[in-house]
C-alpha positions in Angstrom: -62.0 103.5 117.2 -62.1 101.8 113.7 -58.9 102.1 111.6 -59.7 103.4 108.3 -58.4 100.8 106.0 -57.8 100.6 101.7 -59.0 97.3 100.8 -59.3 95.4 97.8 -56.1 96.6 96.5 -53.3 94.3 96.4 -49.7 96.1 97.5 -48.0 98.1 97.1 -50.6 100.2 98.4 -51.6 102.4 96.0 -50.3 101.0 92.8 -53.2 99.8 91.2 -55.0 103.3 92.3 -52.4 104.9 90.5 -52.2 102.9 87.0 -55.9 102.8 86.9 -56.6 106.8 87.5 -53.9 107.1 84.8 -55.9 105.1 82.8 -59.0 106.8 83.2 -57.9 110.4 83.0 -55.7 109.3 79.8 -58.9 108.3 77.8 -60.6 111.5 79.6 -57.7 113.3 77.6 -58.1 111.4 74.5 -61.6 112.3 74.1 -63.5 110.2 75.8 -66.9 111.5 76.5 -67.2 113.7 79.1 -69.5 114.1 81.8 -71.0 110.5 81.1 -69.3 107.6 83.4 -71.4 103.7 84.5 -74.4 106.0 84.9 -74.8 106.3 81.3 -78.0 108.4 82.9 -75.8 111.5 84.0 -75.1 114.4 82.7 -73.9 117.8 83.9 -75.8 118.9 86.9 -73.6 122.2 87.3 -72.0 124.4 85.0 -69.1 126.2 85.8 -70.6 129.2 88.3 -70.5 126.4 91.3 -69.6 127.3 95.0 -67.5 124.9 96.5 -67.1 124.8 100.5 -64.0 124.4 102.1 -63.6 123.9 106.0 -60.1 123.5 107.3 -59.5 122.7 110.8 -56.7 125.0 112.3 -54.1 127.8 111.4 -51.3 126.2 113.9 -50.4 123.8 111.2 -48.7 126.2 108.6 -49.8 124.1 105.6 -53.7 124.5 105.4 -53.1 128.4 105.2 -50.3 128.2 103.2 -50.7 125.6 100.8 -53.9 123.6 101.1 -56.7 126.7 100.6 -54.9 128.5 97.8 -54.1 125.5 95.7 -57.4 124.2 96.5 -58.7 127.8 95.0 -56.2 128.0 92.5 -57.7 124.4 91.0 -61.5 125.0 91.5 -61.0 128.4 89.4 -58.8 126.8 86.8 -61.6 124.2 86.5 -64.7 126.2 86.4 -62.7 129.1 84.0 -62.5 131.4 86.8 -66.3 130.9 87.2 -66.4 129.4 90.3 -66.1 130.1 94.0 -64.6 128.6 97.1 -66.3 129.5 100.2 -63.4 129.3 102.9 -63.3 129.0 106.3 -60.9 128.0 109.1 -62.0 126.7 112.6 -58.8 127.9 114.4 -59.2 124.1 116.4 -62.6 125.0 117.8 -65.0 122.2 117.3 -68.0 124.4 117.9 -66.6 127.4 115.7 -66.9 124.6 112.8 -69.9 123.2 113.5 -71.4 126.8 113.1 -68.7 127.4 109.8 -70.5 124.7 108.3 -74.2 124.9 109.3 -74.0 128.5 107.9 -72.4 126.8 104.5 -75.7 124.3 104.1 -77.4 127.7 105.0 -76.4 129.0 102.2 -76.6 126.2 99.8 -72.9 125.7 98.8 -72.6 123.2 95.9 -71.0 120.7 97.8 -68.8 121.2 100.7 -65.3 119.4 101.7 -64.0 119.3 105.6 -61.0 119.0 107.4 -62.7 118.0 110.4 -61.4 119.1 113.8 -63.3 116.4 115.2 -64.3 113.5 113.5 -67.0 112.4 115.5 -68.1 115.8 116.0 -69.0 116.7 112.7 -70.9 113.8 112.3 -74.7 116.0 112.3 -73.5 118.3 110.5 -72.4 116.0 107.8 -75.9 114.5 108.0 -77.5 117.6 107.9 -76.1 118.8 104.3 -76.9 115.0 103.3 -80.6 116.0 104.2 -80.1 119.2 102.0 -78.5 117.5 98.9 -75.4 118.6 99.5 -72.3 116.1 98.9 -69.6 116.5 101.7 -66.0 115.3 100.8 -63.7 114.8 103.9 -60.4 115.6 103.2 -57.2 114.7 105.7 -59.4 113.2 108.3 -61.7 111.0 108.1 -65.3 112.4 109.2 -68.1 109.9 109.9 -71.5 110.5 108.9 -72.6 109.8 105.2 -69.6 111.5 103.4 -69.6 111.0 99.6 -65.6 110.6 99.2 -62.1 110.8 101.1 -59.0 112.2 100.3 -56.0 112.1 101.7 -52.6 110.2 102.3 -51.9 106.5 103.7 -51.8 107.1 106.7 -50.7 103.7 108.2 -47.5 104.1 105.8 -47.0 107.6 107.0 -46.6 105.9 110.7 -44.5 102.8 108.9 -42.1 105.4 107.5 -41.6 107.2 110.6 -40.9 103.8 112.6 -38.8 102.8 109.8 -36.8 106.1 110.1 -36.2 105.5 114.0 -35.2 102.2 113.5 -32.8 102.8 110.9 -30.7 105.4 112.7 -30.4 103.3 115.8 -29.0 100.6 113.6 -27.3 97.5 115.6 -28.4 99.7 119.1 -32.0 99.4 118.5 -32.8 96.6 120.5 -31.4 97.9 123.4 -32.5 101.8 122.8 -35.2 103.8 124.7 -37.6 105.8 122.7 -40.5 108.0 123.7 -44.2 108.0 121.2 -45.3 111.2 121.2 -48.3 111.3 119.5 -51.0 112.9 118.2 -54.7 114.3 118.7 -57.0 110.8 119.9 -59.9 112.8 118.4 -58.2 112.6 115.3 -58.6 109.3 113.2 -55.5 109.8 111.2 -53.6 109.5 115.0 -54.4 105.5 115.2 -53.9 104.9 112.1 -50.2 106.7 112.0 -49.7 104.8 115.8 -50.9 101.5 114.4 -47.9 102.5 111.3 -45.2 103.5 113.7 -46.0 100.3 116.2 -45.4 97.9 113.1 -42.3 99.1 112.8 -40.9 99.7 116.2 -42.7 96.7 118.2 -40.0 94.1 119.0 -37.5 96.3 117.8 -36.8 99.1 120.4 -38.0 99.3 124.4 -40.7 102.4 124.1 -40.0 103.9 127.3 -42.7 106.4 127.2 -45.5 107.0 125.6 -48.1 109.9 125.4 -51.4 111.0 123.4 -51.3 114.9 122.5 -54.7 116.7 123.1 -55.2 119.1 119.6 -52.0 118.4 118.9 -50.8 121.1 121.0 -46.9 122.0 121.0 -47.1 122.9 124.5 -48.7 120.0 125.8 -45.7 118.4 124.0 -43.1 120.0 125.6 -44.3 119.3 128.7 -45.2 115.7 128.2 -41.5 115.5 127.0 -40.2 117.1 130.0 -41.9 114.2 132.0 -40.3 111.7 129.9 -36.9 113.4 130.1 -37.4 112.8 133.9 -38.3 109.5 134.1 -36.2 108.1 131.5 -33.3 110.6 131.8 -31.9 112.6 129.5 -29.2 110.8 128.2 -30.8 107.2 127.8 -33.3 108.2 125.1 -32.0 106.8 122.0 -34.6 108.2 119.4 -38.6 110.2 119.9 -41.3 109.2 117.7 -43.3 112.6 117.3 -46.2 112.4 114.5 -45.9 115.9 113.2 -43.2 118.3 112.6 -45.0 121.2 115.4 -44.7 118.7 118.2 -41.2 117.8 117.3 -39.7 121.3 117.5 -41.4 121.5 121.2 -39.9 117.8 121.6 -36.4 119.2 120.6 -36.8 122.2 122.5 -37.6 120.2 125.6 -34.5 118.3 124.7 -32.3 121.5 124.4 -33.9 122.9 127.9 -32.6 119.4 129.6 -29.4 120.4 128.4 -29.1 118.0 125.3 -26.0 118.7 123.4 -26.4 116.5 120.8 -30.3 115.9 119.8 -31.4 112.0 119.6 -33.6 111.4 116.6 -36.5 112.7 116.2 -39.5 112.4 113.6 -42.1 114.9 112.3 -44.6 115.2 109.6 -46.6 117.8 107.4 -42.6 119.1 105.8 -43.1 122.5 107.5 -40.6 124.8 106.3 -38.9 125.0 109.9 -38.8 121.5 110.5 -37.2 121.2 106.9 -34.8 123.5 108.3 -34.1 121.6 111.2 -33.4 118.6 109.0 -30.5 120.8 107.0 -29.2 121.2 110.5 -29.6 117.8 112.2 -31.4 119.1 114.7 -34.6 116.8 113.3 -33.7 113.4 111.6 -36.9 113.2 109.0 -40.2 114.6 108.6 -42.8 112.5 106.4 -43.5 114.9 103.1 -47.1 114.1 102.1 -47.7 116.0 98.8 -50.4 118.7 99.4 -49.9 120.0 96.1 -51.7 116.6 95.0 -54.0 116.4 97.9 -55.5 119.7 97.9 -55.2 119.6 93.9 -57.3 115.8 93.5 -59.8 117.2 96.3 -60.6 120.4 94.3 -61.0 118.2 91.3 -63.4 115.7 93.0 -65.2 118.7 94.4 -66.1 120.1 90.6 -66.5 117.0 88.7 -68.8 115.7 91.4 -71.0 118.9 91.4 -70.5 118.9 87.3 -71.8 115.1 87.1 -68.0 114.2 85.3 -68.6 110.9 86.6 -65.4 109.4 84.5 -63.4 112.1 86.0 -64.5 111.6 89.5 -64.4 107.4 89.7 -60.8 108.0 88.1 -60.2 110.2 91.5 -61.9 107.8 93.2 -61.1 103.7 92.9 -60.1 103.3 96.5 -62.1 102.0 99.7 -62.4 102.8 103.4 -64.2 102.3 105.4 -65.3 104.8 108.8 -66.5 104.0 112.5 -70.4 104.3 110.3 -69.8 104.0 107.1 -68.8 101.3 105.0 -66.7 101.5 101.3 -66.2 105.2 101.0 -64.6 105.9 97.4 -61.6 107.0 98.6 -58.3 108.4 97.0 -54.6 108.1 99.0 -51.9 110.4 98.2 -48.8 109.0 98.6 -46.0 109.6 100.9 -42.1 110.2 101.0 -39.4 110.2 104.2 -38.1 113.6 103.4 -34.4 114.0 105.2 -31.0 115.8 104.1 -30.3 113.8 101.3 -33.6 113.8 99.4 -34.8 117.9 99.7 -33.6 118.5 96.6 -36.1 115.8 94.8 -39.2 116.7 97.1 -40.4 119.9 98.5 -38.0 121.8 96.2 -38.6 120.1 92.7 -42.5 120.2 93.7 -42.4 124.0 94.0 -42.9 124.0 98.1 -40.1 125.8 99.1 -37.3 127.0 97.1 -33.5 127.0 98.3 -33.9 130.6 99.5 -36.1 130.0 101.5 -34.6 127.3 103.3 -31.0 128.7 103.8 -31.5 131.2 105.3 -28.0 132.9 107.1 -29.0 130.5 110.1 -28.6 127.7 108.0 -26.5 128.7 104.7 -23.4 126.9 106.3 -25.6 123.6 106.8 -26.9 123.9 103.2 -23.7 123.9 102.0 -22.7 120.9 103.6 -25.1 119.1 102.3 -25.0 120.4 98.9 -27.9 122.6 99.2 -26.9 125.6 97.4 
C-alpha cells in the first residue's frame, strides 16, 4: 500500500496551507471577483438549487452521525441560502451496501458526490463510474483511489506521531525498558498505515512493542479479544502503555484490561474525541485521544463540494493548495485539517471552546468528582 503523502510543502506541515487559504479567502472577502479563479474561462456552472452527495462509512463511530452529516448539511444549506440539498447515506461498514448507496446517487445525477469510503480500494469503480457521468467525487477521511477530484481530511501521519509521542512521554525515563502492545486499525483503511507509519516514528527505538495486531473494520470486539491474547502472552502486569488508533478500540482495550484484573490502567491512546473516551480521560481511565476538528473537516468539505459544483474556482484552490498522492492517482488537491493531543489538561481549550461537548455533558454524576479535580466545573 502507498502512503498518502503532502508534498511540496515545507514544515511544519500545514503552515503554508494555512497562511495561503487565509490569503485567498481574505481577498475572496474583500471583493475579489467571485466565481473566476486561473481559469479566467469559468464561470458559475450551478446556482444555488444543487444536490450534494454524501456517503459516510459506518454508524459505530459516533462522530459521522453526530457531527460530520449535520455540519456537513448545516454548511451546504448556509451556502446555497437553504436552496440546496444533501443526499445522505450511511453504509453501516458494508462495502457492498455502499457500492449500491452510491451507484444509485450517479443514478440520480447528484451534483457532485463526497465519500467516506468503507473501502478504499473498493470504491474504486464506482468512483470511475460518476467520473464517466460528469460527476466530481471528493473523498473525505479516507483516501479512495480512482480519479477523485479532491481530499479532505486530517494529517494523518501526525495523528499517529502524536499518539507515539503521547506513549512515550508518560513512560518517561522507563520507556526503553517498557512493553507496549499496537493495536491498530482497519488494513483496508488507508488512514491505518499512515497513522502506523506516525506512531512507529515515534515509538521505534524507544519502547520494546511486545505485541502487535491489525483490527478487521475496526471492530471493538475483535479488539478486546486481540487484547486478551496480548494480556496472556505478555502478562498483565508487564505492559507499560497500549497504542490503540481510535477511541472505540481503546474502551474494549481497557475493558480487556479491567477483565484481567487491572487495577490501575497502563496508558492507553484513542482518537476521533468521542464523548466517552473524553470521559475516560477526566477519569484516567484513557491517557489521550487525538481531537481532529470535524467541525472544520466536515465544514471545508461542504465548502469544496458547493464551490466546486458553483465553478468558485478562487474559493475552491483556497480549500485546496495541498498534494497527495493515492495507490493510482497522482497530486490530488488536497486539504489537511489539523490535529491536537486532547488529555485532562487541555478539554477546556478543544472540544468544549469548539462547541463539541459542553461541561454537562461530560460530568455527568459518574464523573462530576473527576471534573472537579481537574478543574472541570
Amino acid at each position: 500500500m502507498i502512503v498518502p503523502t503532502l508534498r511540496g510543502i515545507p514544515l511544519p506541515r500545514l503552515a503554508t496551507v494555512l497562511a495561503a487559504s487565509a490569503s485567498a479567502l481574505t481577498l475572496t472577502a474583500c471583493g475579489a471577483v467571485d466565481g473566476i479563479g486561473g481559469d479566467t474561462s469559468a464561470s458559475p456552472k450551478k446556482g444555488d438549487g444543487i444536490t450534494v452527495g454524501l456517503l459516510l462509512p459506518d454508524k459505530q463511530t459516533a462522530r459521522f452521525e453526530a457531527f460530520d452529516h449535520p455540519i456537513f448539511a448545516k454548511e451546504v444549506a448556509s451556502l446555497t441560502h437553504g436552496k440546496g440539498k444533501v443526499d445522505y447515506a450511511n453504509a453501516e461498514s458494508s462495502e457492498a451496501r455502499q457500492s449500491q448507496q452510491f451507484q444509485e446517487m450517479v443514478s440520480k445525477k447528484v451534483d457532485i458526490i463526497v465519500v467516506d469510503a468503507v473501502d478504499a480500494a473498493a470504491i474504486a469503480p464506482e468512483v470511475r463510474k460518476a467520473k464517466a457521468a460528469g460527476i466530481p467525487v471528493i473523498a473525505y477521511d479516507r483516501l479512495a483511489r480512482g480519479p477523485i477530484d479532491a481530499y479532505v481530511s486530517h494529517d494523518n501521519e501526525l495523528v499517529g506521531e502524536v499518539q507515539g509521542r503521547a506513549i512515550v512521554e508518560a513512560l518517561g525515563s522507563k520507556a526503553a525498558t517498557s512493553k507496549i502492545v499496537m493495536v491498530n486499525g482497519d488494513p483496508a483503511d488507508p488512514n491505518t498505515a499512515s497513522f502506523k507509519a506516525g506512531a512507529l516514528a515515534e515509538l521505534r527505538n524507544k519502547v520494546r512493542i511486545a505485541e502487535e495486531y491489525d483490527i478487521d473494520k475496526w471492530s471493538p470486539a475483535v479488539a478486546e479479544t486481540d487484547m486478551k491474547k496480548a494480556i496472556r502472552a505478555v502478562g498483565l502486569n508487564n505492559i507499560a502503555a497500549v497504542y490503540s488508533a481510535n477511541d472505540d478500540m481503546a474502551g474494549a482495550v481497557i475493558d480487556a484490561l479491567k477483565q484481567a484484573g487491572a487495577t490501575t490502567i497502563p496508558p492507553v491512546t484513542g482518537q476521533d474525541a468521542n464523548l466517552d473516551a473524553v470521559q475516560r480521560v477526566v477519569s484516567g481511565e484513557q491517557y489521550m485521544t487525538v481531537y481532529k476538528s470535524f467541525l472544520d473537516e466536515a465544514t471545508d468539505a461542504a465548502q469544496m463540494a458547493v464551490y466546486k459544483v458553483q465553478g468558485r474556482d478562487i474559493q475552491y484552490d483556497a480549500l485546496t493548495q495541498g498534494k497527495v498522492d493515492s495507490p493510482t492517482e497522482k497530486d490530488i488537491p488536497a486539504t489537511l485539517v489539523p490535529v491536537v493531543a486532547l488529555t485532562k489538561d487541555n478539554i477546556k481549550d478543544t472540544v468544549i471552546a469548539d462547541g463539541v461537548y459542553t461541561v454537562a455533558d461530560i460530568c455527568t454524576p459518574k464523573y462530576q468528582s473527576a471534573c472537579a479535580a481537574i478543574g472541570l466545573t
